[in-house]
MARVEX-449042 format. One line per 4 residues: their letters; for each residue x, y, z of C-alpha. Coordinates in steps of 0.05 Angstrom, whole numbers, m for minus. Layout:
% residues N
A	X/Y/Z | ...;
This chain:
% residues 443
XXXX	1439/m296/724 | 1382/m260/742 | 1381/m286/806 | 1440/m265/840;
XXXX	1450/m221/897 | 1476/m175/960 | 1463/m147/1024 | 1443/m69/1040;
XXXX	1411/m48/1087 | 1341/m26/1076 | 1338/48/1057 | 1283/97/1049;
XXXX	1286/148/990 | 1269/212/967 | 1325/252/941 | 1388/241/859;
XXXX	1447/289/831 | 1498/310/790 | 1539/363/763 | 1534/443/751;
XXXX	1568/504/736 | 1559/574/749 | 1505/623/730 | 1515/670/673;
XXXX	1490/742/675 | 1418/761/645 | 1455/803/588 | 1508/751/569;
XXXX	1469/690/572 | 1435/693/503 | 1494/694/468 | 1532/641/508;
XXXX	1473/599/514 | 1478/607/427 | 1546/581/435 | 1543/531/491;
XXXX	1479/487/480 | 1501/489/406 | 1564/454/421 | 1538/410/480;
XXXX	1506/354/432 | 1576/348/408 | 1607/339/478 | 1557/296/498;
XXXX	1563/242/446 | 1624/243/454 | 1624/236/534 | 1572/176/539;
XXXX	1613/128/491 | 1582/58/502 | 1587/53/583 | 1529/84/631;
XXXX	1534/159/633 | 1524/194/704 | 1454/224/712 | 1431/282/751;
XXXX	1363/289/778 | 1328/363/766 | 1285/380/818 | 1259/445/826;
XXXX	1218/451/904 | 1258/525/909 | 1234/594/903 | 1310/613/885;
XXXX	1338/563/831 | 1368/597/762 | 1341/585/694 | 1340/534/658;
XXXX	1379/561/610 | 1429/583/659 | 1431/502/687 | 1439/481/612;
XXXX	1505/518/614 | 1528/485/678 | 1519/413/657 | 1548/433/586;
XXXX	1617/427/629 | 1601/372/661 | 1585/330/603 | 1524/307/633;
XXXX	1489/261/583 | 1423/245/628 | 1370/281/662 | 1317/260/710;
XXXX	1262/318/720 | 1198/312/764 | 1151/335/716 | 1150/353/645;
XXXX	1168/424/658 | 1161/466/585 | 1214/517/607 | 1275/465/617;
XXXX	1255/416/559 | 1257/479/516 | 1322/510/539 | 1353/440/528;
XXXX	1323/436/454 | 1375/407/405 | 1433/389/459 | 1430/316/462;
XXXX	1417/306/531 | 1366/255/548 | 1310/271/590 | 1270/223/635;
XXXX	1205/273/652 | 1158/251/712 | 1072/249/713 | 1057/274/775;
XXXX	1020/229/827 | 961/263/825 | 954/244/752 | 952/173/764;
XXXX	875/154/778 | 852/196/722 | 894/162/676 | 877/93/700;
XXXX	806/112/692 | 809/158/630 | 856/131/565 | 833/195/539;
XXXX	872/234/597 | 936/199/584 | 930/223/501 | 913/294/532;
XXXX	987/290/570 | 1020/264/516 | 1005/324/457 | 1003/376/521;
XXXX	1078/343/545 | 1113/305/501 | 1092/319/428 | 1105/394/433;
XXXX	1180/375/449 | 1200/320/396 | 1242/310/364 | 1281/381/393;
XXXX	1287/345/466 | 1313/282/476 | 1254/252/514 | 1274/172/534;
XXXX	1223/146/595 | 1169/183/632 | 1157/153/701 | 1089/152/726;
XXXX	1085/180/799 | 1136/166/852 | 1147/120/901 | 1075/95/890;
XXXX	1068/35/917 | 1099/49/985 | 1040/107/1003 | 985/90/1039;
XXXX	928/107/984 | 893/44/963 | 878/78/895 | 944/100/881;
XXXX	958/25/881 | 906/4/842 | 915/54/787 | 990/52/783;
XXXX	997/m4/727 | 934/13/695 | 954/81/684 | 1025/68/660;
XXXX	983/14/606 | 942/80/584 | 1004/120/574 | 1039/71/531;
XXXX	978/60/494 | 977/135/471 | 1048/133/463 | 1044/70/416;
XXXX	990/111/381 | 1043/161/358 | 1091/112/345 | 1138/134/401;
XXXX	1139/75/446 | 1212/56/412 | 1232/119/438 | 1199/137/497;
XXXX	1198/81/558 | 1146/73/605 | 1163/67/687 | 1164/84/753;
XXXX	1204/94/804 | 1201/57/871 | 1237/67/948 | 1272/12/976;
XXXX	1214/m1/1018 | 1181/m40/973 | 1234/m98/1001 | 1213/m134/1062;
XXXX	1285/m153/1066 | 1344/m126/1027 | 1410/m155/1077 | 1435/m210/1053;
XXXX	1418/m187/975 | 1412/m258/960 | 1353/m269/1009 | 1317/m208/985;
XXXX	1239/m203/974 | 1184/m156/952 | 1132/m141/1011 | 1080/m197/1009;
XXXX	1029/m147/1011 | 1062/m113/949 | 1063/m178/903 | 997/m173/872;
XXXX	1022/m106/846 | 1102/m116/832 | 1093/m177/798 | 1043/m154/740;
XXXX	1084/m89/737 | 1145/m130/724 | 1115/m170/668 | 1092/m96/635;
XXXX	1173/m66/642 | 1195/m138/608 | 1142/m123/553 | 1161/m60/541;
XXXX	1227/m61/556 | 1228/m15/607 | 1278/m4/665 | 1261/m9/735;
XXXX	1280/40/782 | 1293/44/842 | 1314/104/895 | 1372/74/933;
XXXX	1399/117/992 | 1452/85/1040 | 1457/147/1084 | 1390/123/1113;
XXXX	1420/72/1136 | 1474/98/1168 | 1427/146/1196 | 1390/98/1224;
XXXX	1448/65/1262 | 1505/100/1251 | 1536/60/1305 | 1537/m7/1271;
XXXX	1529/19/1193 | 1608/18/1165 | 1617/97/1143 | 1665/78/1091;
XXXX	1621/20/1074 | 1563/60/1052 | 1619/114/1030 | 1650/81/975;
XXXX	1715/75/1013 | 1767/26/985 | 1777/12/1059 | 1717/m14/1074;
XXXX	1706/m88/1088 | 1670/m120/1043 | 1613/m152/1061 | 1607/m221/1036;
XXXX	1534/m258/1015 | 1551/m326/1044 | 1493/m358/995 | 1530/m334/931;
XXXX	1597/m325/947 | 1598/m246/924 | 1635/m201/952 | 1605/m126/972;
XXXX	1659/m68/975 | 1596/m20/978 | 1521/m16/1007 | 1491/16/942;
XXXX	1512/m46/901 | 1485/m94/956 | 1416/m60/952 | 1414/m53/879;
XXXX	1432/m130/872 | 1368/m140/933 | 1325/m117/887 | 1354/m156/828;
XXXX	1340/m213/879 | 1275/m191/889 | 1250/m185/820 | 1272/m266/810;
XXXX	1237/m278/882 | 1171/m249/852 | 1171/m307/810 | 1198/m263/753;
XXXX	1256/m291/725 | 1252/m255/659 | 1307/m202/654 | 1294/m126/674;
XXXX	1342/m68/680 | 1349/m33/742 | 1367/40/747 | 1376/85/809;
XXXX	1337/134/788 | 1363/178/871 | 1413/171/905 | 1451/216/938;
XXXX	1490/249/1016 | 1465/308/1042 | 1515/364/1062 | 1480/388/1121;
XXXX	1421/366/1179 | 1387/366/1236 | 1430/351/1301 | 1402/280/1311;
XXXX	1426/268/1234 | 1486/235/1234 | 1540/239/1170 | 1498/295/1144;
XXXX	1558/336/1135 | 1593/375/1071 | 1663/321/1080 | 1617/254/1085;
XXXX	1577/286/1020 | 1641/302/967 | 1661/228/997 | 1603/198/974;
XXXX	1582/240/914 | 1663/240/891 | 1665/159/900 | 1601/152/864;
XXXX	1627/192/805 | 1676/149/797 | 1642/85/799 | 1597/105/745;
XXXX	1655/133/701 | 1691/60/708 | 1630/34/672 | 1621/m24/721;
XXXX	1559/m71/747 | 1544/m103/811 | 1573/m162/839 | 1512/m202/810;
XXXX	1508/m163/736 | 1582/m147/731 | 1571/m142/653 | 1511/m93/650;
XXXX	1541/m15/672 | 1491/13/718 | 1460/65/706 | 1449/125/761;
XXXX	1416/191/771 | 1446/234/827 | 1394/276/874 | 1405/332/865;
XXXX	1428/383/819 | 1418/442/875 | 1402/450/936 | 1320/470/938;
XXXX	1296/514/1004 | 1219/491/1002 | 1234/415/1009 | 1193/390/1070;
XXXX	1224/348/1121 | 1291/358/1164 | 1334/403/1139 | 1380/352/1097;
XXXX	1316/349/1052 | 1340/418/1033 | 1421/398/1028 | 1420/346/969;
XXXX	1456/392/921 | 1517/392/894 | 1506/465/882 | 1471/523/921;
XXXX	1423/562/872 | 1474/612/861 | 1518/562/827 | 1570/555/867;
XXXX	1590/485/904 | 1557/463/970 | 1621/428/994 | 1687/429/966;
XXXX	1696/355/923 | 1765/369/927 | 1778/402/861 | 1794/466/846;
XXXX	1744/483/790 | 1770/555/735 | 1728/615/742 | 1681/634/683;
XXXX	1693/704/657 | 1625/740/652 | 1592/690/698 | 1555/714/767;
XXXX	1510/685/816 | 1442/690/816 | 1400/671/876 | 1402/667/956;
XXXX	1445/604/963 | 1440/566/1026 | 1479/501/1060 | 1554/496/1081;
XXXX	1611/489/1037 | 1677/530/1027 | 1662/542/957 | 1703/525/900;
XXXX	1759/556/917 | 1761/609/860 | 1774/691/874 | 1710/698/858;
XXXX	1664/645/892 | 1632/618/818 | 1666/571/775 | 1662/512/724;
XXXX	1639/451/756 | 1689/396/748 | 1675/328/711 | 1683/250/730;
XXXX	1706/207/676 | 1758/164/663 | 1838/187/664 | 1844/201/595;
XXXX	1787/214/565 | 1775/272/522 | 1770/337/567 | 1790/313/628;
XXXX	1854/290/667 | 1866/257/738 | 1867/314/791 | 1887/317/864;
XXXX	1858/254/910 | 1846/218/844 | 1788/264/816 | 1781/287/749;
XXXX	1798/372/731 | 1777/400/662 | 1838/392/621 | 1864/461/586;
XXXX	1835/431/515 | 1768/435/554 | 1782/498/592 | 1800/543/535;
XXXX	1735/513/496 | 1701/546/553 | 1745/605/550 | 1726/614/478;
XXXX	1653/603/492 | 1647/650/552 | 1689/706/517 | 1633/710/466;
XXX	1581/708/516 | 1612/772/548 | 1614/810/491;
């Protein structure tokens, strides 16, 4: 089963996302932080039930983002269960303390060598990053670097597995290696091939690293993750690339594998189920999970690139949502709901690169949306923007310009109700729960 498979094109990486509100006032935010993380371990039990919840990747490459406390509140409403971060950033794991979200924290890259070469190093990070925090914060996987093995730095390389051995070593030496998984994440890159899926393969040149790396996550029982963007390749070739292929769009043709049979009705499944290829390929049939630990559309570019606009990003952000809320797997894993982190939670002004390195949000700093997802999300009394905002959008359509971020689950479920174009608005249950929490926060 393992080795089944379909066609994406190959995509780079870098950016994942997911769901905020609005930014509460210095004054108020104490007390309705008291109130709302209190309550959010509640909510979010109750949200994830047994299918894979949506994640939202945290990154923080901004001079203008609000506190972490402040995003806290913002994915209370969205029931967001999972958070990817870049680091192991003290602030946010201790503003999150005691709500029941689960947090997948990052060692940066330039950690890697010395970890590889010093097991003392990796027990340093662990009581400096990850004791301090347990058992308040959630704390599931730690990914060591990013996107390693597709750099150019022969030592990166060489250290990556040895360093994620040293970390779960000092984990296993607190007894936390039931808890807390060891990874990494990788960019489609490491394919040589990812169209057909079923004809997918890891870089030759990559092998001697993948495949031992492999045998570690199956050890351990750790996921492998992958960044999976398919608005590179519409980028790329926008005028071949299917928009509502790579979209989500129930229009689209699907794209049939003619090895296996499956049919693809979207390109992030196709390249998922390449790499699932691709694992089997390595001479790896042993089963691993694969995340997508980014994706993600950007609301805004540069004038050579194409679909970078606020419309494509709700599309593809909005379908997504929905995907994940049906609980579903790929063509090849139908059985196993995939799990996905969206990039990003807000849009962050210092990102490098072309300017949609700087649009991945679904938010703008001051909390408000980047694009309207075509929901109409309820003001928050007592709530007001902090920061400069950037990026397009029309808002959220509220009198004031801040309001409650709106949730994706499935019709019926607790706190939520089908909306206009088939999204899901906070249901009045949910919205005078916020009413209730806000009101208290004001006073």
């Amino acid at each position: 089963r393992c080795c089944q498979f379909t066609p994406g094109l190959p995509a780079l990486s870098d950016s994942s996302t997911t769901f905020v509100l609005p930014l509460p006032a210095p004054m108020a935010l104490r007390h309705l932080l008291a109130v709302a993380v209190a309550a959010l371990a509640l909510d979010v039990a109750a949200a994830s039930g047994g299918s894979a919840a949506l994640g939202v990747n945290y990154g923080q490459v901004a001079d203008n983002l609000p506190s972490p406390q402040a995003a806290a509140v913002l994915l209370r409403a969205l029931n967001a269960s999972k958070v990817k971060l870049y680091d192991a950033d003290a602030r946010v794991l201790s503003a999150f303390a005691g709500s029941g979200v689960d947090f997948t924290v990052g060692l940066p890259d330039n950690m890697v060598p010395r970890l590889a070469s010093d097991p003392s190093a990796a027990a340093a990070w662990v009581r400096a990053n990850i004791l301090p925090h347990l058992p308040a914060a959630s704390i599931t996987a730690v990914t060591v670097g990013n996107e390693v093995l597709t750099g150019s730095d022969a030592t990166m390389l060489r250290s990556l597995l040895p360093a994620m051995q040293s970390l779960h070593a000092a984990l296993a030496a607190c007894n936390l290696t039931s808890r807390v998984a060891v990874t990494t994440a990788h960019s489609l890159a490491v394919l040589s091939s990812s169209f057909p899926p079923s004809s997918a393969s890891f870089r030759r040149d990559l092998l001697p690293y993948i495949t031992p790396l492999l045998a570690f996550l199956a050890k351990t029982g750790s996921p492998f993750l992958v960044n999976a963007y398919p608005y590179f390749a519409y980028k790329a070739d926008p005028g071949t690339v299917d928009l509502d292929y790579v979209l989500f769009e129930p229009s689209a043709a699907a794209v049939v594998d003619s090895a296996t049979g499956l049919r693809y009705g979207n390109m992030l499944h196709a390249q998922v189920d390449a790499v699932r290829t691709a694992i089997c390929a390595a001479d790896y049939g042993r089963a691993v999970e694969i995340r997508v630990s980014e994706t993600g559309w950007p609301s805004q570019g540069d004038g050579d690139e194409a679909g970078a606009t606020p419309q494509n990003a709700a599309r593809y952000n909005g379908n997504l949502m929905r995907l994940v809320a049906q609980g579903k797997g790929t063509p090849a894993a139908p059985g196993e709901p995939l799990q996905v982190y969206v990039f990003a939670l807000f849009n962050e002004d210092q990102k490098p690169g072309p300017a949609s390195e700087r649009h991945y949000g679904l938010f703008k700093p001051d909390g408000t949306p980047a694009y309207d997802v075509g929901v109409k999300a309820p003001t928050i009394k007592g709530l007001k923007g902090s920061g400069n905002g950037d990026g397009g959008g029309s808002g959220n359509g509220t009198d004031s310009g801040v309001g409650m971020v709106v949730g994706e689950g499935p019709a019926g479920t607790d706190g939520f109700a089908v909306g206009p174009g088939g999204l899901y608005t906070i249901s009045d249950a949910t919205r005078k729960r916020f009413q209730q929490v806000t009101t208290y926060g004001a006073k």
